[in-house]
Every structure is written in C-alpha cells, then in structure tokens.
C-alpha positions in Angstrom: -17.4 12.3 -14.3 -19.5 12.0 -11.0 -18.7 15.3 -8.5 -16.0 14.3 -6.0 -19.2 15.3 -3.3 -22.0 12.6 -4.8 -18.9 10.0 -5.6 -17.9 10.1 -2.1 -21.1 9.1 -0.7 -21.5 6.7 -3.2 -17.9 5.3 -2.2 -18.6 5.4 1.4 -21.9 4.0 0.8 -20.3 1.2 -1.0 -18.0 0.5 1.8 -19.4 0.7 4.8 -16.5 -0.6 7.0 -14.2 1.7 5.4 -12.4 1.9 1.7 -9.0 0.8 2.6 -6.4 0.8 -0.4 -2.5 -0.3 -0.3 -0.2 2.4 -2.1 3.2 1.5 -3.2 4.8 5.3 -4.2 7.5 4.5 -6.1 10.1 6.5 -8.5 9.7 9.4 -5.1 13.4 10.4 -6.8 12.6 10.3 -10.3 9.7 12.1 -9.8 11.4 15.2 -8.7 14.0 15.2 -10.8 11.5 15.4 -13.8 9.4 17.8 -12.5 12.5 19.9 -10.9 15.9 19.3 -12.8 15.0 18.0 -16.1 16.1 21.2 -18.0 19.1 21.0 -15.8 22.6 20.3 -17.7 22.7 17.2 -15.3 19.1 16.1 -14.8 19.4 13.2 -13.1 21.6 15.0 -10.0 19.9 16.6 -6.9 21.7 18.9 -5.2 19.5 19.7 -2.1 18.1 16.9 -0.7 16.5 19.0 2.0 14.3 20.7 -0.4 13.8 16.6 -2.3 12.3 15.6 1.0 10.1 18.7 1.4 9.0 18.7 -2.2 8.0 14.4 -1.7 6.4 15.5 1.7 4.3 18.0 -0.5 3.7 14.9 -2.7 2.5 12.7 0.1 0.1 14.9 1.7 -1.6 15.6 -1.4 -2.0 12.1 -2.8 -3.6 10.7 0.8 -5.9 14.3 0.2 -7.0 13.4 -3.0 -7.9 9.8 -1.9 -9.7 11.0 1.3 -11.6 12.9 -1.0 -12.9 10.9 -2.9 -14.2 8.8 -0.1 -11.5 6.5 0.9 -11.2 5.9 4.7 -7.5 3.9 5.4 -4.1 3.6 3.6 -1.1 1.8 3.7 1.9 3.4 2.3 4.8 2.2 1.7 7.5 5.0 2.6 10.4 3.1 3.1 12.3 0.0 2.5 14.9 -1.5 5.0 17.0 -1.9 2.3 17.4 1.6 2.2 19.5 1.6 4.9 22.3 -0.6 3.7 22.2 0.3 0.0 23.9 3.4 -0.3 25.9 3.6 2.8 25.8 5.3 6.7 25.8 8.6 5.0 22.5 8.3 2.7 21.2 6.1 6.1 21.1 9.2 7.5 19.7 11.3 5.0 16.6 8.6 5.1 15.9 8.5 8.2 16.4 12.5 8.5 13.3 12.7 5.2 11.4 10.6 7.2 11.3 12.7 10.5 9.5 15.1 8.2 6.2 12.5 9.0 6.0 13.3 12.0 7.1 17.3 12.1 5.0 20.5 12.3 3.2 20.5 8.6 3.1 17.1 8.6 1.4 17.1 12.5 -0.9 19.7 11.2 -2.1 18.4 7.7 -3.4 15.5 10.5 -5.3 16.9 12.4 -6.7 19.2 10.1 -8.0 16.4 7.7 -8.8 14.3 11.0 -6.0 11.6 10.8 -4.7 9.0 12.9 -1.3 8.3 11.6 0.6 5.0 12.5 4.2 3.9 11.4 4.2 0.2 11.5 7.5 -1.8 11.1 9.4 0.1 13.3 10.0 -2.8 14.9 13.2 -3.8 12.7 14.9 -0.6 13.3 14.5 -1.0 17.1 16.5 -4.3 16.3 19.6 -2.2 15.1 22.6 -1.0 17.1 21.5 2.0 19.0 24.2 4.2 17.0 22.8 3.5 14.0 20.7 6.0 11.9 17.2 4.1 11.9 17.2 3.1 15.4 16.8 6.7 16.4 14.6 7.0 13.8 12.5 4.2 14.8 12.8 5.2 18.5 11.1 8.9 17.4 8.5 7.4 15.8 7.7 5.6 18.8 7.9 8.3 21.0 5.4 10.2 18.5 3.1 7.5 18.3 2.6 7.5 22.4 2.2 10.8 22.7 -0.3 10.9 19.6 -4.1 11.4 20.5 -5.5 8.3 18.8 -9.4 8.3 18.7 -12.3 5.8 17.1 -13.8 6.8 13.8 -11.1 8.9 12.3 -9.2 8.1 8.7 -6.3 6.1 9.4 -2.5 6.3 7.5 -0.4 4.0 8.1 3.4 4.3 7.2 4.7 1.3 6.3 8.6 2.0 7.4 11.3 -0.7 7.0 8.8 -3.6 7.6 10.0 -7.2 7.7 6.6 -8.9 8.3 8.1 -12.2 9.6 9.8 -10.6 12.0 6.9 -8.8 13.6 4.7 -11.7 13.0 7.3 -14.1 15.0 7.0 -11.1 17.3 3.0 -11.2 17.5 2.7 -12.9 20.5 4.4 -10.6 22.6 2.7 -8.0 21.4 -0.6 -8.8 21.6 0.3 -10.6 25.3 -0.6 -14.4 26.5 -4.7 -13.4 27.1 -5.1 -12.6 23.5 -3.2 -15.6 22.0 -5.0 -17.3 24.5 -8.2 -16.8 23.1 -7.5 -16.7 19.5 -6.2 -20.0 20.1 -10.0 -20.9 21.9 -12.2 -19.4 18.7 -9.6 -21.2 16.2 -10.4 -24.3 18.1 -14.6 -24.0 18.0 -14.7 -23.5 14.4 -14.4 -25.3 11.1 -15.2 -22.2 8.9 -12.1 -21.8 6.8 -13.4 -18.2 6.2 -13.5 -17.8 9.8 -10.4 -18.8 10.2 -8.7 -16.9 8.1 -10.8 -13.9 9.2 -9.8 -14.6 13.0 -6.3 -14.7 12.1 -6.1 -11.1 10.0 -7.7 -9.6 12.9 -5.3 -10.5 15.4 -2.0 -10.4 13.3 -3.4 -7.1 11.7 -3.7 -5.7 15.0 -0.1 -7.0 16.1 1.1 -5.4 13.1 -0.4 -2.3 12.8 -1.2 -1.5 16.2 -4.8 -1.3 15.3 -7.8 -2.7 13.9 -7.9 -2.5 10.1 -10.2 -4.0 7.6 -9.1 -6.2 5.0 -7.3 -4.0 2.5 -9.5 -3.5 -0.7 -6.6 -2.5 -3.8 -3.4 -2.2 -3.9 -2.1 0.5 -6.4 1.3 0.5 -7.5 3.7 1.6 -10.3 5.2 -0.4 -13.4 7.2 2.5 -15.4 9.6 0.0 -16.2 7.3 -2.8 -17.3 7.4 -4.9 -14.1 4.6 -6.0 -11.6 6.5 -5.9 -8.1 4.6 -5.6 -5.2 6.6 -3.6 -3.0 3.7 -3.0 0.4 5.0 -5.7 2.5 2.5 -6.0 5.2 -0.7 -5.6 3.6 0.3 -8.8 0.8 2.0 -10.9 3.4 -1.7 -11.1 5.4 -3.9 -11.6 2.6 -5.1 -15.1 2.0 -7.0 -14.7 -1.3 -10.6 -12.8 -1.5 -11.5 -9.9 -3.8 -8.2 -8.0 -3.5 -7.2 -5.6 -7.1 -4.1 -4.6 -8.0 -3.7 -1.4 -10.4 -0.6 -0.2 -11.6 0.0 2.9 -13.3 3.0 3.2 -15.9 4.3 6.6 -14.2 5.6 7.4 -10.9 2.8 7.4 -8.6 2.8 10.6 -7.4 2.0 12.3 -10.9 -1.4 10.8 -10.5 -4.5 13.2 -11.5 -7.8 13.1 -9.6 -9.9 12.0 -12.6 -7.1 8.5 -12.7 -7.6 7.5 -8.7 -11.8 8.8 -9.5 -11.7 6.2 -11.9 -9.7 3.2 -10.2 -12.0 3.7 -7.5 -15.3 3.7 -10.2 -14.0 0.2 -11.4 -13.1 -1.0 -7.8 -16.6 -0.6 -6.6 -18.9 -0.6 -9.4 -17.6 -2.5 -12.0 -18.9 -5.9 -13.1 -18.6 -8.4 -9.5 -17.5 -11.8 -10.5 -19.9 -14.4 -11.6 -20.8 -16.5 -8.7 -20.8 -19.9 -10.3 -22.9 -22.6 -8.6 -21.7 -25.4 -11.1 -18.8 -27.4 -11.3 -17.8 -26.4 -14.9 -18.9 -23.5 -16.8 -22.5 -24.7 -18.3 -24.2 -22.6 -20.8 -21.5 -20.4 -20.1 -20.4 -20.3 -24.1 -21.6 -21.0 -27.4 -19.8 -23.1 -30.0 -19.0 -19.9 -32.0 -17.3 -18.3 -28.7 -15.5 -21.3 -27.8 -13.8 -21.1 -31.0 -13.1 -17.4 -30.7 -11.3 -18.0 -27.0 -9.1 -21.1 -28.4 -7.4 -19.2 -30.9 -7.5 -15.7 -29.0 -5.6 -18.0 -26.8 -3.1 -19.4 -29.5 -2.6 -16.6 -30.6 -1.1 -15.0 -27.1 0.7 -18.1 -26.6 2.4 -18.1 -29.5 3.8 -14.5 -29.0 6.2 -14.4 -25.8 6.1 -11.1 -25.3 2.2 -11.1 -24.9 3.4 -12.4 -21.6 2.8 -9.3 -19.1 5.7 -7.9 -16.7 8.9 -8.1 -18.9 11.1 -5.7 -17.9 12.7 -5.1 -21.5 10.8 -6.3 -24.6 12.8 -8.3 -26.8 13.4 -8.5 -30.2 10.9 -10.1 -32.5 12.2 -12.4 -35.1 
C-alpha cells in the first residue's frame, strides 16, 4: 500500500478543486455497544449516555482525521436526523440535542483548529422552525450563534454537519437567503445559456451555497453503511443536489466508524484511479464484443435473473426453494 504521505499528494493532485466525499455514519449506537458492553449481561443497554456521546465524539474526530489524511479536502456528515427528535420522545430530544452540543465544545473547538477546519452545521434551519421551548431550537439557535462567531477563512478543509436537514425546506428558503441580487443574476446567466451542463452547474452553485452557507464542489462519493443488507441513502443534502455526473457510492457492511485506514486508502485508490468509463462516441456499442462474449453476458444475465435474490439490497434473504 502507497504511504499515506505520496497517496495524499497523489489524491490532492488528482483533485485539484478539492476531494469532497458524503459520509452517512450510521449504527453511532450499535457501534458502542459492541465495542463497550458486549460482555455485558445486557449488551444492548447503555447506561451513561454522557460517556456514549463522548466515546461517538472520539469516533468522529478520528474518522474526518483519517480522511484528511489521506488527502481529502471537504465532508458532509450526516450527524443527525430530524426524525430524531420525535422518535423517542421530549426526553431522548434532549439528550440529542445535548450529544450534539459536543460539536461545537472545547475538544471539539480545538481538534478544528488544530487540523485547520472550518466547520459548518447546515440544516439548522428546520430546528429554528420549532417552538422556542423545544429541545432543538436551542440547539439550532447555538449552532448559530457558534457559526457567527467562528473565524471562517479561504483555503481551509471544510466539515459540514448535516443536522436535521429537510432540503425542500431550505431550498424553498433559498431565495431569501441568498437575497434578490443573487436570484437576480442567476436568473440572467440561466437565461444566456443553452448548456444543460451549465445549467445544472449554475444551479449547484447557488443552491449549494444557500444550503451550506458556502461554496462547495460537487460532492465526489458518498460512503455509507449496509449492515443490514440495505442501500439507504441517508445524507440528505448532498443527494437532493446532484443531477447525475460521476458520483460513487460505497457501502461498507459494518458500522462506519469501525473503518481501518487501509479500507477508506483503498475506496479512495478505486475513486480516483480506477478504470474511467468508456467515453463512447457511437450510438450502440460497435466492436464492443465478440460473438463468444455476447453469449457469455446473455446467460450470465439469465442466470441472475432467474435467482431473486441475486437482486442487491434485500433486507432479509429468503428462503430458496
């Protein structure tokens, strides 16, 4: 395996605007409890959920180390879910919104600057939307209050917390955000150009920056988990801009934060160097195959079809006859 030194210039070399990946850390509670309690007469019970949020903290910062590391410039993480604040109740509200003060605390403050981040928590915008006595609109309010106060410079790594997001709601927001001048002038550039690339391009840019409260380039992965056989994509933002291009999706089939160095080394291997796609300037695929490889493909094919479970993210695997 390439040193993480020489692989991070070759990753930074490969993207000069920035490796930007989307990270989905799921199973956060399932995690602990099997690297914590699962000797435990009751496993699956945790019984100080101060020391849960400080051990997923601990979790966090080393993950966004790891991919800084190895050359990555931005994330997006998705920390939190607004459905996290009606599933369980006011009381786990509160615990929530309490684990996710420790973002913006003293280690959490100091692992930033020290590793030269900007951090962002993008979303927020829901929780501002909620009664003031309710658990995540003082959260949200904090967060806001942070972010002002936060020393926000060009050229730095950028995390951005993805906290409670509803993107229709802060794209039907956009607008006021971004203030009549801007829409103005999007509106202008849409108008001067047919380019459907440069349409779509002109678009990110100004709902990204509505969104995320800065300019971000067009994520590059998305890495997620599927311990229980699914596909979701759970990083709302990031998914609800895209419009097609070269965007990968990995899963791994463990909660993400037990991720090694040498796993994320080699996503990112395959992201930047592995085979590009063919660039087909035909309208079929012309000496493309040979009879013999046709024939392979059709019955690799009926062979898949004819098995239902060859059919990838089934939650439970059925029977076979």
């Amino acid at each position: 395996m390439i040193d993480d030194s020489q692989f991070r210039t070759q990753i930074r070399d490969r993207f000069p605007e920035g490796l930007t990946g989307v990270f989905a850390i799921g199973g956060t509670r399932t995690t602990y409890i099997l690297d914590k309690n699962r000797h435990d007469r009751n496993p699956g019970r945790i019984r100080n959920f101060e020391d849960y949020a400080d051990y997923i903290l601990n979790g966090y910062l080393d993950f966004i180390s790891l991919f800084l590391g190895l050359g990555g410039q931005n994330m997006i993480i998705t920390a939190l879910s607004h459905h996290r604040f009606y599933e369980q109740g006011v009381k786990y509200a509160a615990f929530v919104a309490e684990a996710t003060r420790y973002l913006i605390r003293d280690r959490a403050v100091a692992f930033y600057q020290a590793q030269g981040i900007d951090p962002y928590f993008v979303g927020i915008d829901t929780l501002l939307h909620l009664p003031l006595e309710h658990p995540g609109h003082s959260l949200a309010a904090d967060l806001a209050a942070f972010q002002r106060a936060w020393p926000y410079a060009d050229g730095r790594a950028k995390v951005i917390w993805e906290i409670a997001a509803i993107p229709l709601f802060s794209f039907w927001k956009a607008h006021e955000v971004m203030g009549e001048a801007a829409r103005r002038q999007l509106e202008a550039e849409l108008a001067r150009t047919t380019d459907l690339n440069r349409v779509y391009e002109r678009l990110y840019r100004y709902y990204a920056r509505a969104v995320y409260g800065t300019d971000l380039p067009m994520p590059h992965f998305y890495l997620g988990a599927n311990r229980k056989g699914s596909l979701t994509l759970r990083s709302l933002f990031p998914i609800a801009l895209l419009c097609g291009g070269s965007f990968r999706l990995f899963y791994t089939p463990y909660p993400t934060l037990f991720i090694r160095r040498e796993t994320l080394q080699a996503i990112l291997y395959d992201l930047a160097f592995g085979k590009p796609p063919v660039q087909l300037q035909e309208s079929d695929y012309s000496d493309q195959y040979t009879s013999a490889m046709a024939e392979a493909e059709y019955q690799r094919f009926i062979a898949l079809r004819d098995d239902p479970q060859s059919t990838v993210g089934f939650l439970r695997q059925a029977e076979r006859a």
